[in-house]
MIDOSE-1310 file (N, C-alpha, C; in nm, 2 decimals, decimal comma, always signed):
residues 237
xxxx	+0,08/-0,12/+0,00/+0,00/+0,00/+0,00/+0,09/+0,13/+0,00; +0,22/+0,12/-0,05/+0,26/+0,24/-0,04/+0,23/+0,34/-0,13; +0,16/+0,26/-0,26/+0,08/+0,39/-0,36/-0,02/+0,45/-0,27; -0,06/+0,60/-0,24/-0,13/+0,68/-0,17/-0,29/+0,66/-0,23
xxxx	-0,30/+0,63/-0,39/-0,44/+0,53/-0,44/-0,46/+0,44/-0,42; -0,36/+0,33/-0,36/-0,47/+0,23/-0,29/-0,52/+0,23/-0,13; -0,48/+0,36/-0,11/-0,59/+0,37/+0,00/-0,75/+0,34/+0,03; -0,80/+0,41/-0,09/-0,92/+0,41/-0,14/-0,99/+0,29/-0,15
xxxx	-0,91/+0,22/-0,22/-0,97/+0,08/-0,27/-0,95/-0,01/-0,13; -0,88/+0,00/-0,03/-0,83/-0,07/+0,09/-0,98/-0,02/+0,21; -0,98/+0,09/+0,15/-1,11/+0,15/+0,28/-1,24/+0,07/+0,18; -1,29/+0,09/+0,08/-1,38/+0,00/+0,01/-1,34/-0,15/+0,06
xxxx	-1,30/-0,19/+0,08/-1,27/-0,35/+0,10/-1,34/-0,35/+0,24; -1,30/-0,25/+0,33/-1,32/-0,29/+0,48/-1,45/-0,25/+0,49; -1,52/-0,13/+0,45/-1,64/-0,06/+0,43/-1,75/-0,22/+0,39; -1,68/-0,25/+0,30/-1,77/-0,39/+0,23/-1,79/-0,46/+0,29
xxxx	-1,70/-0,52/+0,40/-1,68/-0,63/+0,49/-1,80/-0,60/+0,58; -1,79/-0,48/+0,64/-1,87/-0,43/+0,72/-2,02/-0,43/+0,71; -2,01/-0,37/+0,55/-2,19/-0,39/+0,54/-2,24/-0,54/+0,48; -2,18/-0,58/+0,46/-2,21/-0,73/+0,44/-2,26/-0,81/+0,56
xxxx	-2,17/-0,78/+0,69/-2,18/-0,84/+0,82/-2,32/-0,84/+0,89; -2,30/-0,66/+0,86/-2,44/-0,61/+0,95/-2,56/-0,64/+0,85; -2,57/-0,63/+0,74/-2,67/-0,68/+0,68/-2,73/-0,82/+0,68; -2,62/-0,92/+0,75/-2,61/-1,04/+0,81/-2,71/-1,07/+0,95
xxxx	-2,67/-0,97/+1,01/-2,68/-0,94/+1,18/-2,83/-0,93/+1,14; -2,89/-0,79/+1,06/-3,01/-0,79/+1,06/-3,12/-0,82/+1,06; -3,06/-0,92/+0,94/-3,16/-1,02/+0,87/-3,14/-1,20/+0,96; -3,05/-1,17/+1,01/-3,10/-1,32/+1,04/-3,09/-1,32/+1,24
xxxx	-3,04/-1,19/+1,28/-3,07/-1,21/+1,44/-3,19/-1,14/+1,51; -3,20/-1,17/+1,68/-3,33/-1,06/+1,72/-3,23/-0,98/+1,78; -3,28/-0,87/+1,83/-3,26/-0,73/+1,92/-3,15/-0,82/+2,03; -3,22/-0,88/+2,13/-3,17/-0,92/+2,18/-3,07/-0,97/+2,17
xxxx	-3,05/-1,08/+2,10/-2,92/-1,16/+2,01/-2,79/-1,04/+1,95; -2,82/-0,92/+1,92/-2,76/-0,84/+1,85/-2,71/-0,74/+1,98; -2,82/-0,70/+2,08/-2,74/-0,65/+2,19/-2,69/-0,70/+2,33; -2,66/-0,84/+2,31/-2,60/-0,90/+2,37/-2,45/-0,86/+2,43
xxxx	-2,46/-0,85/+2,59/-2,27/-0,78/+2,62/-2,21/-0,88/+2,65; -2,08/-0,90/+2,55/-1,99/-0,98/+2,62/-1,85/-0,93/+2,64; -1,83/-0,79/+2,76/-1,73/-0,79/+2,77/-1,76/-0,64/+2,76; -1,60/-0,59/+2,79/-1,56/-0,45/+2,75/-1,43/-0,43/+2,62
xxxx	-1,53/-0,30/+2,56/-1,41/-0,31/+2,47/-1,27/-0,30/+2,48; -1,15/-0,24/+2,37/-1,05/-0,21/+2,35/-1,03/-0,07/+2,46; -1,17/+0,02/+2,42/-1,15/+0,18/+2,49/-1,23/+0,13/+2,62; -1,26/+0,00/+2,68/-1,30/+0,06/+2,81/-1,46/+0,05/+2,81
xxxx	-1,55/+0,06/+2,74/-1,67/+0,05/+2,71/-1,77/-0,12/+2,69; -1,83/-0,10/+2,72/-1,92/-0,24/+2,73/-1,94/-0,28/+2,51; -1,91/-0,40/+2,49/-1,91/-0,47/+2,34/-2,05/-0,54/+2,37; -2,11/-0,50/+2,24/-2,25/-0,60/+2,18/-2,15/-0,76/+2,14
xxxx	-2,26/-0,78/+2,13/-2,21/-0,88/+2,01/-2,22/-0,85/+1,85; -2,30/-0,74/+1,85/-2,31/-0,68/+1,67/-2,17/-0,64/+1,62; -2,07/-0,59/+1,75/-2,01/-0,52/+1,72/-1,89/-0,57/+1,72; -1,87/-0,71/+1,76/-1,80/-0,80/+1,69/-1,79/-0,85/+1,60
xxxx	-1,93/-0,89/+1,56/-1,95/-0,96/+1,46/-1,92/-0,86/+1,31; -1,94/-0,78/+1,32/-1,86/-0,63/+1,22/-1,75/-0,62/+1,24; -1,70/-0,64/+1,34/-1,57/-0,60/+1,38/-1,50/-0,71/+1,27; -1,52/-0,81/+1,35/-1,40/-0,92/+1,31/-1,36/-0,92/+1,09
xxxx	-1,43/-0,95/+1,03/-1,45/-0,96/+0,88/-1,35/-0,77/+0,86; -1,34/-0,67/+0,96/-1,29/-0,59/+0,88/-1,13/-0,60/+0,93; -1,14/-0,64/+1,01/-1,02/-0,69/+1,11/-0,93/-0,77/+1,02; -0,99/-0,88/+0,93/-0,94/-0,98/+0,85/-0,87/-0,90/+0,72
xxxx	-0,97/-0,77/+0,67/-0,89/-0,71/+0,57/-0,82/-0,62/+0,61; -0,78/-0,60/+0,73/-0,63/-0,52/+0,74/-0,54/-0,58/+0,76; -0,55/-0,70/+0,84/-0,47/-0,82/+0,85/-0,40/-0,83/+0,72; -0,47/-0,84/+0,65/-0,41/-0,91/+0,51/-0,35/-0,81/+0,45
xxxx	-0,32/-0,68/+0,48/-0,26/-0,61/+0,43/-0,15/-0,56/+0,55; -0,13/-0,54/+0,68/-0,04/-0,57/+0,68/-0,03/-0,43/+0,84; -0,13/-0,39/+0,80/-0,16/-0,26/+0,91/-0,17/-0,24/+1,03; -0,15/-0,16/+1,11/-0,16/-0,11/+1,21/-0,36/-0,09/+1,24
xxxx	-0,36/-0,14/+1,41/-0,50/-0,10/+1,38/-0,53/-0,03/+1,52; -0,62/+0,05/+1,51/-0,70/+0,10/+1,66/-0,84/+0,12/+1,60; -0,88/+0,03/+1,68/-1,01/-0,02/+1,69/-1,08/+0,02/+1,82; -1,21/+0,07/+1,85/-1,30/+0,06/+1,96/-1,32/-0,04/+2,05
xxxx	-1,35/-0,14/+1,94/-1,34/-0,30/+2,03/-1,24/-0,32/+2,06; -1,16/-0,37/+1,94/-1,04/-0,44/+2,00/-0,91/-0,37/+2,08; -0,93/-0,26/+2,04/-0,79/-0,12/+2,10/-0,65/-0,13/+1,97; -0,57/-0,16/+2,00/-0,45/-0,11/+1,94/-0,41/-0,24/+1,90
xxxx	-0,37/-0,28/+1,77/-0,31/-0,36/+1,69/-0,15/-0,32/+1,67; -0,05/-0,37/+1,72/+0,07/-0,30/+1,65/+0,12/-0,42/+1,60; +0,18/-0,40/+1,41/+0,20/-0,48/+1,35/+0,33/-0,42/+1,29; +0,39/-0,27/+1,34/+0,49/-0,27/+1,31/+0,53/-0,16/+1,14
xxxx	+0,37/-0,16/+1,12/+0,35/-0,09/+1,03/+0,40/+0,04/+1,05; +0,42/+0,14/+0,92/+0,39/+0,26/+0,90/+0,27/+0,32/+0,90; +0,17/+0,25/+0,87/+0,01/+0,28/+0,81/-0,06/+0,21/+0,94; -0,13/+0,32/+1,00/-0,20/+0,29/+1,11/-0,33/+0,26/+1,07
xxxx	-0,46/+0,19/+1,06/-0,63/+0,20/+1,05/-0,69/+0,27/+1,14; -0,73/+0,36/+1,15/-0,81/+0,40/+1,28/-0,95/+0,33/+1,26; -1,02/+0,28/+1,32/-1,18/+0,18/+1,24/-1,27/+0,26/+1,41; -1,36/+0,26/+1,40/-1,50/+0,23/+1,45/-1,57/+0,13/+1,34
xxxx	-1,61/+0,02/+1,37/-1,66/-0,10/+1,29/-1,83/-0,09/+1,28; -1,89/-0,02/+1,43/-2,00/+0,03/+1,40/-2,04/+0,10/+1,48; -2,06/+0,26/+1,44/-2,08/+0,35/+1,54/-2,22/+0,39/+1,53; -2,31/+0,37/+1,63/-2,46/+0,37/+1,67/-2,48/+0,20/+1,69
xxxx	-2,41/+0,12/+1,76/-2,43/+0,01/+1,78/-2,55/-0,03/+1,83; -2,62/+0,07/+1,94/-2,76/+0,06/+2,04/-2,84/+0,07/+1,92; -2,84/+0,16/+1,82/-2,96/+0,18/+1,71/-2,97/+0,05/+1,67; -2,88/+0,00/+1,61/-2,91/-0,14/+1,51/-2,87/-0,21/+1,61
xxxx	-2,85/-0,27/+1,71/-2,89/-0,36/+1,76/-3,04/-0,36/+1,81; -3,13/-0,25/+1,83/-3,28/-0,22/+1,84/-3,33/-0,22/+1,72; -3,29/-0,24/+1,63/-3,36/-0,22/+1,49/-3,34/-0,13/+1,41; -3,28/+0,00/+1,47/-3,29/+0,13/+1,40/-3,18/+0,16/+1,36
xxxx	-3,21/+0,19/+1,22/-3,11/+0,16/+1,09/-3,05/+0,30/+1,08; -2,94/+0,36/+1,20/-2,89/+0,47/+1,18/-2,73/+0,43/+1,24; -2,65/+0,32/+1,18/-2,49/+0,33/+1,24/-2,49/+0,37/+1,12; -2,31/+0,32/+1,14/-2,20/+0,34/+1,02/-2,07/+0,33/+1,04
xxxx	-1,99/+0,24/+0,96/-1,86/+0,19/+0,95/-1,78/+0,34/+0,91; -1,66/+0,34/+1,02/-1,55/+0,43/+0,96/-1,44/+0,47/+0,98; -1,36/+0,52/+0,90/-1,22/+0,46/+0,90/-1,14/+0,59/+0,85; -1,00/+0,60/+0,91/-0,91/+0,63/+0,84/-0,81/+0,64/+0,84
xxxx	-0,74/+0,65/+0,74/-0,60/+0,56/+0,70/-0,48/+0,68/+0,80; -0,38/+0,67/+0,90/-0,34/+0,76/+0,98/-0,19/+0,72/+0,91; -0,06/+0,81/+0,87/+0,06/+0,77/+0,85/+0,11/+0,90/+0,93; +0,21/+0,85/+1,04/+0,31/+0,99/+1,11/+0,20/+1,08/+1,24
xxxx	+0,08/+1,03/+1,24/+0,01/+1,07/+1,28/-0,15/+1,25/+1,20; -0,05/+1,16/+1,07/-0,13/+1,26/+0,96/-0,25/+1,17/+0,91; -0,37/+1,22/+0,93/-0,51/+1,14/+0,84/-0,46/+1,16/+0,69; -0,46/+1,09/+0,63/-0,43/+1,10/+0,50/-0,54/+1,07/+0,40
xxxx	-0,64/+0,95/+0,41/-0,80/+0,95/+0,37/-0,90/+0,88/+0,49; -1,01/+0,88/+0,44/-1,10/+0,84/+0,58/-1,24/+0,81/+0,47; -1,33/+0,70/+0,53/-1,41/+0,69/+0,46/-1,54/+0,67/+0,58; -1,65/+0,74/+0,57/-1,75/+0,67/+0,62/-1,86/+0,62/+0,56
xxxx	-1,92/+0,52/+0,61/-2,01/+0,44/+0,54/-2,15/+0,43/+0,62; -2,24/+0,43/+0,58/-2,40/+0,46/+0,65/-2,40/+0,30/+0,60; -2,40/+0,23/+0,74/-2,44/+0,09/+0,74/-2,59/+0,06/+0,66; -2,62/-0,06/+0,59/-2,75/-0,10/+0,48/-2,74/+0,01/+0,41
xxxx	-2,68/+0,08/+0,39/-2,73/+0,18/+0,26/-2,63/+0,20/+0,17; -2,61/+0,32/+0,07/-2,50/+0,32/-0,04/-2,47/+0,49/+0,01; -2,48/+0,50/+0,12/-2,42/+0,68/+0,16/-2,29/+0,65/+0,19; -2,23/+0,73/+0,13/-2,05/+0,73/+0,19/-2,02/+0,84/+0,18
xxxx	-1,93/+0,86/+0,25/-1,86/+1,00/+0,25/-1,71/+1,00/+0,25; -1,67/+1,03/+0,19/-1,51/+0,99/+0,16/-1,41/+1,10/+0,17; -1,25/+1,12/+0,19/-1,17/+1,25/+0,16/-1,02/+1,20/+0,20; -0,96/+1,28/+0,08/-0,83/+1,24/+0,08/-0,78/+1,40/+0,12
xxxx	-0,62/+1,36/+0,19/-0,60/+1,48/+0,24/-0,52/+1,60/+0,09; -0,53/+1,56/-0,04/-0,51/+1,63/-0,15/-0,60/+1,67/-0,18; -0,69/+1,62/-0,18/-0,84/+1,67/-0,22/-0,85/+1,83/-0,17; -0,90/+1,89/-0,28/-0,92/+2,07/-0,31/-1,04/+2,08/-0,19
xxxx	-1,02/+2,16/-0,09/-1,10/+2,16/-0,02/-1,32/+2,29/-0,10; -1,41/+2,19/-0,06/-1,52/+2,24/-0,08/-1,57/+2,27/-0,04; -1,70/+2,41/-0,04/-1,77/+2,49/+0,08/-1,88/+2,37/+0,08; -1,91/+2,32/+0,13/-2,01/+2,22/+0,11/-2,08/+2,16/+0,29
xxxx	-2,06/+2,28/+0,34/-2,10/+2,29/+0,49/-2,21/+2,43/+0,43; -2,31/+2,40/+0,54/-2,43/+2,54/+0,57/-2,33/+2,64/+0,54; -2,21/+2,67/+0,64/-2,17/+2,81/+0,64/-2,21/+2,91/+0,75; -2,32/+2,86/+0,83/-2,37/+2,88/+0,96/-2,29/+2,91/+1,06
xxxx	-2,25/+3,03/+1,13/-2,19/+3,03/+1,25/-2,22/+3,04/+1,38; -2,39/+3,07/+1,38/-2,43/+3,16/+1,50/-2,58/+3,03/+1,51; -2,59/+3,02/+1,64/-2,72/+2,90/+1,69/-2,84/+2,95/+1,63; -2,89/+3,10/+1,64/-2,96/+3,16/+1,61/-3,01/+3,08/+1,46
xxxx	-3,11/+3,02/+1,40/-3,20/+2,96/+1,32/-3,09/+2,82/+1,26; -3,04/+2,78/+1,36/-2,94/+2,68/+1,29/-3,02/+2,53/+1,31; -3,05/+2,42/+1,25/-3,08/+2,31/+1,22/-2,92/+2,24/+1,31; -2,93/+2,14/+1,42/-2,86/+2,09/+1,49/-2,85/+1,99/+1,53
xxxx	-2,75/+1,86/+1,56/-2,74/+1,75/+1,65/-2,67/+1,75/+1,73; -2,71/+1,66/+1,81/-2,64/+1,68/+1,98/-2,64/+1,55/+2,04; -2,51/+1,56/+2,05/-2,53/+1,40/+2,21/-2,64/+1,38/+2,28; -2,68/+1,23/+2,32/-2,79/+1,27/+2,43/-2,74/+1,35/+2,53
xxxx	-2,83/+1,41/+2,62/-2,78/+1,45/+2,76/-2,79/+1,37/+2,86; -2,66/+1,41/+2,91/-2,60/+1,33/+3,05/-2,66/+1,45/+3,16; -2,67/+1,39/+3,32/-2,69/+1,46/+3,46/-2,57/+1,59/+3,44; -2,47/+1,55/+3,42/-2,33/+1,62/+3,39/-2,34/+1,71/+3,29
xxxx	-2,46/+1,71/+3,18/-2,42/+1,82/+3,08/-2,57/+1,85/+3,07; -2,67/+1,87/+3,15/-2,77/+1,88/+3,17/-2,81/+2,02/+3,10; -2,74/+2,14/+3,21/-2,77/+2,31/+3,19/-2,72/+2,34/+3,03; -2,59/+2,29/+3,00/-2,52/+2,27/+2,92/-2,58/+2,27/+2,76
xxxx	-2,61/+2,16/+2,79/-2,72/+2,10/+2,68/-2,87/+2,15/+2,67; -2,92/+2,16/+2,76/-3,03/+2,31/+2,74/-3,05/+2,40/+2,66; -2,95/+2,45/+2,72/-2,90/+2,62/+2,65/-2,87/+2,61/+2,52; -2,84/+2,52/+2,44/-2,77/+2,52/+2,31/-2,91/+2,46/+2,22
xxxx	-3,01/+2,38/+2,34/-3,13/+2,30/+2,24/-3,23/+2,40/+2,26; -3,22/+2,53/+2,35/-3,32/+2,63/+2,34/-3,28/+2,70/+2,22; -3,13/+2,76/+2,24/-3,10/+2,87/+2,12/-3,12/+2,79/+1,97; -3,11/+2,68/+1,93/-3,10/+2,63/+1,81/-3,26/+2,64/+1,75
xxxx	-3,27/+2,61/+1,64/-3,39/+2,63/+1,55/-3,46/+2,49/+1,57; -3,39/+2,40/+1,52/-3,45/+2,26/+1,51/-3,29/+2,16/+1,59; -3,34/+2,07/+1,61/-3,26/+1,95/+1,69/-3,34/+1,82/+1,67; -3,25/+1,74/+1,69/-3,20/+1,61/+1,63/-3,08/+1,54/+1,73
xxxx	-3,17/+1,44/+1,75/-3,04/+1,39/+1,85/-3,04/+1,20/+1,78; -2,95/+1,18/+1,68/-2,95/+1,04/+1,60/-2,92/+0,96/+1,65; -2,80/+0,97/+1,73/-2,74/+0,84/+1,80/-2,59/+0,79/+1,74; -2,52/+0,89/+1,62/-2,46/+0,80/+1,57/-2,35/+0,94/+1,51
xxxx	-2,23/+0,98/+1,60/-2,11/+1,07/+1,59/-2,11/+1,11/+1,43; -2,08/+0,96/+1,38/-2,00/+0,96/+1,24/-2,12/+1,04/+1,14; -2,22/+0,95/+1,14/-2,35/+1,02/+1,03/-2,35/+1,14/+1,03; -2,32/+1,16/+1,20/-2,40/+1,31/+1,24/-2,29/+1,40/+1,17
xxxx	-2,20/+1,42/+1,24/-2,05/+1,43/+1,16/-2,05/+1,45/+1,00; -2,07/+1,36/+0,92/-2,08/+1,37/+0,79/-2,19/+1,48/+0,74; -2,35/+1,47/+0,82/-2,42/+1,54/+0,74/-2,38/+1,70/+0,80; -2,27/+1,75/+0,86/-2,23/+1,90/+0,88/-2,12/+1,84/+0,76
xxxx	-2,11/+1,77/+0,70/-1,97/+1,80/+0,58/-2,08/+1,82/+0,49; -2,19/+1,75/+0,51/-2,27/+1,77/+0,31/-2,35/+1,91/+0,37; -2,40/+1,97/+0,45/-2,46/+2,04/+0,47/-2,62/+2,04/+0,52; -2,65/+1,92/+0,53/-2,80/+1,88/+0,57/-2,80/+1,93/+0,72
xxxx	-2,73/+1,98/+0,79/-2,72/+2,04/+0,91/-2,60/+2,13/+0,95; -2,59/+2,22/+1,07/-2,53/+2,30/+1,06/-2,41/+2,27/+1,21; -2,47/+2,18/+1,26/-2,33/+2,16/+1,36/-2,39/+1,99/+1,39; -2,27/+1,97/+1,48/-2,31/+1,89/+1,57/-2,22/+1,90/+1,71
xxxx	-2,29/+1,85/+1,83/-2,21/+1,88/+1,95/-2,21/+1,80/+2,05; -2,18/+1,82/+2,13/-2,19/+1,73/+2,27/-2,16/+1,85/+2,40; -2,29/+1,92/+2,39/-2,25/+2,05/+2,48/-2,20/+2,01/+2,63; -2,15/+2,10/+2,68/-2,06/+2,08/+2,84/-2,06/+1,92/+2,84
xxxx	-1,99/+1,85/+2,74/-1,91/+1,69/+2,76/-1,78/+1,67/+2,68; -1,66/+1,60/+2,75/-1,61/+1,57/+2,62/-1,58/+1,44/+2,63; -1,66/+1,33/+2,59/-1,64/+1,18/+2,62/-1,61/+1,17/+2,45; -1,63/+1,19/+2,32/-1,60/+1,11/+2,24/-1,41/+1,11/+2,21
xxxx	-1,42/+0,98/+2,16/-1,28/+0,88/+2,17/-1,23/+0,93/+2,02; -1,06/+0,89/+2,05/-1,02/+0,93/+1,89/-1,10/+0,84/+1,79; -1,17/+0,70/+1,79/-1,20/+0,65/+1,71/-1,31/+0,71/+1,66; -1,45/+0,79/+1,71/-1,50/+0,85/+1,70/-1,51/+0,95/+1,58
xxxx	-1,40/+1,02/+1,60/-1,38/+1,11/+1,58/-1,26/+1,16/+1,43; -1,12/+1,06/+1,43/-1,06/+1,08/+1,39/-1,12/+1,05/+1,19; -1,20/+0,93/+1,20/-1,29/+0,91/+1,08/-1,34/+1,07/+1,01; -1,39/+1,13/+1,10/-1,47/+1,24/+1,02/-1,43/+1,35/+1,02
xxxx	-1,29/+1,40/+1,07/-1,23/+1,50/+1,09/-1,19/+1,53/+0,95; -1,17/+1,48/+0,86/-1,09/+1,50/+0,77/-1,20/+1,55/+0,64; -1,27/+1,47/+0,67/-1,42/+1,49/+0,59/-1,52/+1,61/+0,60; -1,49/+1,66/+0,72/-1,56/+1,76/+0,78/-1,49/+1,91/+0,71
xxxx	-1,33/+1,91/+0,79/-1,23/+2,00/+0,73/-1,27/+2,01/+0,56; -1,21/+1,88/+0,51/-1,27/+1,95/+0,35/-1,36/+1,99/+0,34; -1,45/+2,02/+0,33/-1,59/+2,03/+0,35/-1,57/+2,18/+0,36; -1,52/+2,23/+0,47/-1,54/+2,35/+0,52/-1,52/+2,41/+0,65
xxxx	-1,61/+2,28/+0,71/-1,61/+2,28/+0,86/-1,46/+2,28/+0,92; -1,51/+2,25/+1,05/-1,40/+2,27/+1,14/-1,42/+2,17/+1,24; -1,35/+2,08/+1,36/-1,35/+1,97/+1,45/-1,25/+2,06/+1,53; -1,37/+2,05/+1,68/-1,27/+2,08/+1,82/-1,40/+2,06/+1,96
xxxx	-1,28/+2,09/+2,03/-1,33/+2,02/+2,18/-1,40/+2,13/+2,26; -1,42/+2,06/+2,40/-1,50/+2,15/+2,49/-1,43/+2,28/+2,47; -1,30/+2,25/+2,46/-1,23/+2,34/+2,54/-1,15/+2,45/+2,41; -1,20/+2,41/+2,24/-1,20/+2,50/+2,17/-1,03/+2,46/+2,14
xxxx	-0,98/+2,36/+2,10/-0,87/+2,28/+2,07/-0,92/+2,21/+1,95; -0,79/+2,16/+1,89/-0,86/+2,12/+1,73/-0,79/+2,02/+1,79; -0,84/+1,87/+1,67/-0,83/+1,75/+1,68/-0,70/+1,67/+1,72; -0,66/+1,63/+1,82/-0,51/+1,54/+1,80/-0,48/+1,40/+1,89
xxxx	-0,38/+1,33/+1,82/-0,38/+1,21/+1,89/-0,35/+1,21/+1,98; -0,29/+1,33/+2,04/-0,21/+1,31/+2,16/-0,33/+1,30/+2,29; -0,29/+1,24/+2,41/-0,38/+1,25/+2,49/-0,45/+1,35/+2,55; -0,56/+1,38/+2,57/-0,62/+1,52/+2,59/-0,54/+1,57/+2,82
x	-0,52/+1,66/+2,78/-0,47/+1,72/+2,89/-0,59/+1,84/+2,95
């Protein structure tokens, strides 16, 4: 993979793996069977069994190539690589494990600690959103700055981000709370909305996050924290 174009075709491989699985999961398990816990993941967090069962088949095509991985589930793969995977395998796990058809596989390719492409994929469907870091950046965000008549998504609220979260779902026009970082994430890159947030919290993880950063930036947008810091691997201080 040292051509910088077969990146592309390497994130299609795993993307595929993925929706093949969960289209698997859907059709042939119940709710139950799909939100099944066995265990905690890689970051610390309680594993479905959906989210194995995704996991593993994309797991197989990085394998085969030869990559470095940090995964949700699984945590950190070191194989010694140059080329790191960053994967969430399926982000909105609780949705489709209940039925509701709002995850999505996503990924991106990390070298030196530079995202270089990223691809996300809207699990059962043909939505993707893709970007390479050559790629001419497009205004293809609202362009929105101010809450005032803004169309918006938001983390659920926590006890912790209660007042927080209030204030930002009073000032906004319309809200939307999906369940799923990455989608949400993506539709501030196409413009079907104008932010998304997690007011007074900062729980999401680089896996989260590092997928759509890249996608967002082209786009137009911008990715940063509580605390008005832009995106990095380094551990948050």
């Amino acid at each position: 993979m040292s051509d910088m174009g077969d990146f592309g075709r390497f994130l299609d491989e795993m993307a595929a793996a993925a929706d093949v699985a969960y289209r698997r999961a859907m059709a042939s398990m119940t709710a139950s069977e799909r939100s099944l816990d066995i265990g905690l993941g890689g970051d610390g967090t309680p594993t479905m069994l959906l989210d194995r069962l995704i996991e593993e088949p994309v797991l197989d095509v990085i394998g085969l190539h030869g990559a470095n991985v940090l995964s949700e589930e699984v945590g950190w793969i070191d194989r010694g690589s140059s080329i790191t995977v960053v994967i969430d395998p399926v982000d909105g796990t609780a949705n489709s494990a209940a039925g509701v058809p709002i995850s999505a596989f996503a990924a991106a390719i990390v070298i030196d600690d530079v995202i270089v492409e990223s691809l996300c994929a809207w699990l059962g469907t043909d939505h993707k959103w893709r970007a390479h870091i050559d790629d001419p950046q497009a205004a293809t965000t609202s362009g929105r700055t101010s809450l005032s008549g803004s169309s918006i998504s938001l983390l659920r609220p926590r006890p912790t981000t209660w007042k927080a979260w209030s204030d930002v779902a009073r000032a906004a026009d319309r809200l939307r709370i999906l369940g799923s970082s990455v989608i949400e994430g993506c539709l501030v890159a196409s413009g079907a909305i104008d932010a998304f947030c997690d007011p007074g919290g900062d729980v999401h993880r680089i896996v989260d996050i590092a997928p759509t950063k890249l996608i967002v930036e082209k786009a137009g947008g911008c990715v940063r924290d509580l605390k008005d810091r832009p995106f990095t691997f380094e551990p948050a201080r």
